[in-house]
N, C-alpha and C positions, 0 to 999 in steps of 0.2 A: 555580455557575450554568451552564447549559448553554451560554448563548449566547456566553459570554468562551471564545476561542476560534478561533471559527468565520470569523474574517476569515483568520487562520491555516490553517487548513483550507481554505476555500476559495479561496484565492489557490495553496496548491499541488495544487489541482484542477486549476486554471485551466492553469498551467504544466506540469501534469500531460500534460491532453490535447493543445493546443496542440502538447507534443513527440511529441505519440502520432501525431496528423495529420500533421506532421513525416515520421514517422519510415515511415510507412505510403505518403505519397507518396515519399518517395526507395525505394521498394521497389517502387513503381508499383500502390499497392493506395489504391481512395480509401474508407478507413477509419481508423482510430482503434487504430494497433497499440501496444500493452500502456498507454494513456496512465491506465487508474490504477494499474497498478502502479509509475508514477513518481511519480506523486502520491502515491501512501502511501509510496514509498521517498522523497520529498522531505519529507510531512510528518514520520518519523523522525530523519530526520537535523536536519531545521532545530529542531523541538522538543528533540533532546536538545542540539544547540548552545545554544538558548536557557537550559533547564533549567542548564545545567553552569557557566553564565557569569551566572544567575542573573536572567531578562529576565523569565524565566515566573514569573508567580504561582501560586498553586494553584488560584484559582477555573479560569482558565485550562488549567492541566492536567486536572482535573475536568470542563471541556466537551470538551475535544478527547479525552478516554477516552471519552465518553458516544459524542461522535459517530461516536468509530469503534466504539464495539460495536453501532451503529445501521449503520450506512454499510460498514463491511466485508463484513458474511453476505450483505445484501441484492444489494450487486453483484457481489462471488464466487459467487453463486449462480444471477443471471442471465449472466456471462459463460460460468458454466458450461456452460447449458444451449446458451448459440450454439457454443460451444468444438465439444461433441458432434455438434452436428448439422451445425456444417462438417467435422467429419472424419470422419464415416460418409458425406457427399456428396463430400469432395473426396480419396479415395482415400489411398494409402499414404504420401504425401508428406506429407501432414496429421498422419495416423497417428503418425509415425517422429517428423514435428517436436512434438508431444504430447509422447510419451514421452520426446523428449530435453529438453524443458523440465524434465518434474518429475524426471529425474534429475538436471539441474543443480542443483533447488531441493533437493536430499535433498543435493550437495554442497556447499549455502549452507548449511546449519541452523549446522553446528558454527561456522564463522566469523561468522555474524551474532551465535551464542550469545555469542561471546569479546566484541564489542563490546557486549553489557549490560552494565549496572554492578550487581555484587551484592555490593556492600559495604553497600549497603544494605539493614538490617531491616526484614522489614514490623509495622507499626506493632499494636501490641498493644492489645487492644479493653477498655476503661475498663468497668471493674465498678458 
């Protein structure tokens, strides 16, 4: 069910942005800097905590997939488009700090990969 879940999700929304505003005033900017990509790096980590110790049910697993193949494209896609057009307005500085994001993120892939768990099989579809 979709809605099992979503108290999960949105409570690390919540904490999500709350450190984003945080993290944006201690930088002297009064915005919202990176606060969902803590919230999705919180909902990861606290779901597979849950998952591994065994809190999470399926139905539960099953909503919090849904909602991030809902809730991820739409606001990666609107941050994107501010992303852009604060760095074509705010010069090389913006530019440089860009670029050095997504090269961080291309030297996360491989260590985030090592943290999946692939010992497990995906589930073979009943005839």
């Amino acid at each position: 069910m979709v809605i099992y879940g979503l108290l999960i999700m949105g409570l690390c929304a919540i904490v999500g942005n709350v450190l984003g505003y945080m993290l944006g005033g201690m930088l002297g900017i009064t915005a919202n800097v990176g606060g969902v990509g803590f919230a999705m790096l919180f909902l990861v980590l606290l779901t597979r905590e849950l998952s591994k110790r065994g809190y999470m049910s399926k139905p539960s697993e099953s909503g919090i997939l849904f909602w991030n193949a809902m809730y991820i494209p739409v606001v990666i896609a609107m941050a994107a488009r501010q992303n852009v057009v604060a760095a074509l307005t705010g010069g090389w500085i913006a530019f440089i700090g860009g670029l050095a994001a997504v090269f961080a993120g291309f030297l996360l892939i491989r260590p985030l990969t090592a943290l999946a768990d692939t010992t497990e099989s995906p589930e073979e579809p009943s005839a």
